[in-house]
Backbone bond lengths (Angstrom), bond angles and torsions (degrees), N, CA, C in turn:
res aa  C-N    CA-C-N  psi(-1)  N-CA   C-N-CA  omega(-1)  CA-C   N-CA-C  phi
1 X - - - 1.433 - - 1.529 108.56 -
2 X 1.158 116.38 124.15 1.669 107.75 168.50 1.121 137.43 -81.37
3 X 0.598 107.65 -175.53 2.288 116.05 -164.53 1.320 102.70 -101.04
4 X 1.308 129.46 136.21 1.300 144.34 -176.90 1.147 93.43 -107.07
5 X 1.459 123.68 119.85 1.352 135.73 120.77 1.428 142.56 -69.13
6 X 1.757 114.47 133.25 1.195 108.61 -163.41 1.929 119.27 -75.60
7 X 1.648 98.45 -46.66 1.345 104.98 147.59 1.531 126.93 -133.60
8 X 1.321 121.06 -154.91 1.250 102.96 166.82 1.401 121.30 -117.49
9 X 1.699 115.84 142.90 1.408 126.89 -175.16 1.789 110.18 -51.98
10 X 1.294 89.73 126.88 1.249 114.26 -176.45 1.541 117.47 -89.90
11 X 1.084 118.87 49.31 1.432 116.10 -169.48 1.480 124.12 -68.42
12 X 1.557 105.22 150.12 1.875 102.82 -157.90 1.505 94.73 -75.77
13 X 1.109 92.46 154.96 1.293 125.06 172.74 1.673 116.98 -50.43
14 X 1.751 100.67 -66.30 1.338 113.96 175.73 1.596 128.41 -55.67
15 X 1.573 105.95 -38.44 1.512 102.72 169.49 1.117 121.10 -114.70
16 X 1.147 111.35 27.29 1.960 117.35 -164.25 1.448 121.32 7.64
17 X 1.654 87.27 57.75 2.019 97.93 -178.64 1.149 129.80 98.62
18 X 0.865 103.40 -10.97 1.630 123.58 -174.72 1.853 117.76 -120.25
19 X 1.294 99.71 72.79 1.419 118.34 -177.78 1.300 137.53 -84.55
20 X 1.514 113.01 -2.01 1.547 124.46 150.32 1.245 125.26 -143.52
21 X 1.275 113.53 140.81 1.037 107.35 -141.47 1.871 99.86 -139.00
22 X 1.847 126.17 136.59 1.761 91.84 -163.04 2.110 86.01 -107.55
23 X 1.898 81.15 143.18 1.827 79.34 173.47 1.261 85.11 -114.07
24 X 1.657 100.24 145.39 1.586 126.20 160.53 1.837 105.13 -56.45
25 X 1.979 85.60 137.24 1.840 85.37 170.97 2.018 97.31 -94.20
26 X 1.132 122.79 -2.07 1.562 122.94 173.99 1.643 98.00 99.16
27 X 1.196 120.86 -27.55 1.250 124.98 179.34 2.010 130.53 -69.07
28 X 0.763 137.37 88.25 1.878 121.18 -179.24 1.428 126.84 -78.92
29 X 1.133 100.92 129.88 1.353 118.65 162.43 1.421 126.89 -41.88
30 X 2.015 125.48 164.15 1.332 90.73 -158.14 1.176 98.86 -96.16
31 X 0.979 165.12 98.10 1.586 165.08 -117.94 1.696 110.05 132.24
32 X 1.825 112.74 -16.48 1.076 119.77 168.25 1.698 111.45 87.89
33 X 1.359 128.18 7.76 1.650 151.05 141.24 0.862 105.98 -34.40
34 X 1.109 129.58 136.15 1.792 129.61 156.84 1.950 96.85 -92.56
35 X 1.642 80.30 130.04 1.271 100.00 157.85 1.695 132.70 -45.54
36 X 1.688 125.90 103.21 1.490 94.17 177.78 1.104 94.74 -126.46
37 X 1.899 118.43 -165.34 1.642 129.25 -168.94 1.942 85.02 -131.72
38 X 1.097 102.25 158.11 1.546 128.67 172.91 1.573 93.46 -91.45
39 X 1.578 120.00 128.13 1.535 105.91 160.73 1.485 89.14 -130.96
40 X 1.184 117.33 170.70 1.403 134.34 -165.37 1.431 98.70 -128.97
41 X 1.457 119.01 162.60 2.068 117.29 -173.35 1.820 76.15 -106.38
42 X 1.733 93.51 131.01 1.522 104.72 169.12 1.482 106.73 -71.80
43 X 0.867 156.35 -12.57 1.531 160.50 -171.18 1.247 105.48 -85.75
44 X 1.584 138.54 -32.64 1.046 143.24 -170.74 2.002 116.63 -127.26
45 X 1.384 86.82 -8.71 1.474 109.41 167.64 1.728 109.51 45.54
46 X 1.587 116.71 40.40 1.415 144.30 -174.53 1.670 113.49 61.10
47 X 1.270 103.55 54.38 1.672 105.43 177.29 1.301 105.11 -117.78
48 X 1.307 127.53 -62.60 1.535 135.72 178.53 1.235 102.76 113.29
49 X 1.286 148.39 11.86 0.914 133.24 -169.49 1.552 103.74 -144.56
50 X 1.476 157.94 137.34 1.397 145.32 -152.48 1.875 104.70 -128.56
51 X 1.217 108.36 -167.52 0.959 96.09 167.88 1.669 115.98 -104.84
52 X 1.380 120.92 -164.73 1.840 118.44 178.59 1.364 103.67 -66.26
53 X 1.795 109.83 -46.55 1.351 84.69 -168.27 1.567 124.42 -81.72
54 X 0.931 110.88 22.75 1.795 126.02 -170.47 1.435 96.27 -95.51
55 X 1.280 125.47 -67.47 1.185 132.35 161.89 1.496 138.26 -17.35
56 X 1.476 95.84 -70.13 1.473 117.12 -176.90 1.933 103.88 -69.77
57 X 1.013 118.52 -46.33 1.322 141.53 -174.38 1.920 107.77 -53.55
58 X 0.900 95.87 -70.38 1.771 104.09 173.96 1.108 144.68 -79.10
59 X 1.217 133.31 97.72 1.326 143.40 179.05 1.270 136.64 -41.36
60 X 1.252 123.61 101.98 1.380 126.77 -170.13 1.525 117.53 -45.28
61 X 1.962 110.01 139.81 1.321 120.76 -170.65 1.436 109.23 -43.71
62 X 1.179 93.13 -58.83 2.131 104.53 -163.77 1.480 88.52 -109.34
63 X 1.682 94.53 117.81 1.399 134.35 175.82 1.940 102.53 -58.03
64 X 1.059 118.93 136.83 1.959 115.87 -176.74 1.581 100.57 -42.81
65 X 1.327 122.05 -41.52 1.360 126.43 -151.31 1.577 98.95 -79.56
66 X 1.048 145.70 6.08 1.478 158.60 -125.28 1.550 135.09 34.07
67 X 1.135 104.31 -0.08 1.543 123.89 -178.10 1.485 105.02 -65.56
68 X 1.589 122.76 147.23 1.062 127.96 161.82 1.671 106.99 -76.75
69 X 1.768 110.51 125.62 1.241 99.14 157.38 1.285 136.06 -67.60
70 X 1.653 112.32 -177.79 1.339 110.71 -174.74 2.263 95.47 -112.99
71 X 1.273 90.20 133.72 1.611 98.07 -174.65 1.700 102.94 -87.60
């Protein structure tokens, strides 16, 4: 039986879902861990998902043809 969805996921643009993300500070801990930070995509402000007009509005990085677009 399939799954009903109510609408469809709107995923951001900027992180295509993937809204935190950990960067190394280069430094380790003493256990031999590297130190990292949690950052979150400001565009989606750590949700993954945006709103319509975020979506509809912005033009994807890499153009179909493989070209980077121009923003």
């Amino acid at each position: 039986m399939p799954d009903r969805t109510d609408r469809a996921a709107r995923i951001c643009p900027d992180c295509d879902g993937f809204p935190v993300v950990a960067i190394t500070t280069g430094t380790r801990n003493q256990d031999g861990t590297r130190t990292t930070l949690p950052v979150v995509c400001p565009a989606c402000h750590g949700t993954g998902h945006a709103p319509l007009w975020l979506v509809t509005t912005r033009r994807p990085l890499v153009a179909p043809s493989g070209q980077e677009a121009l923003r």
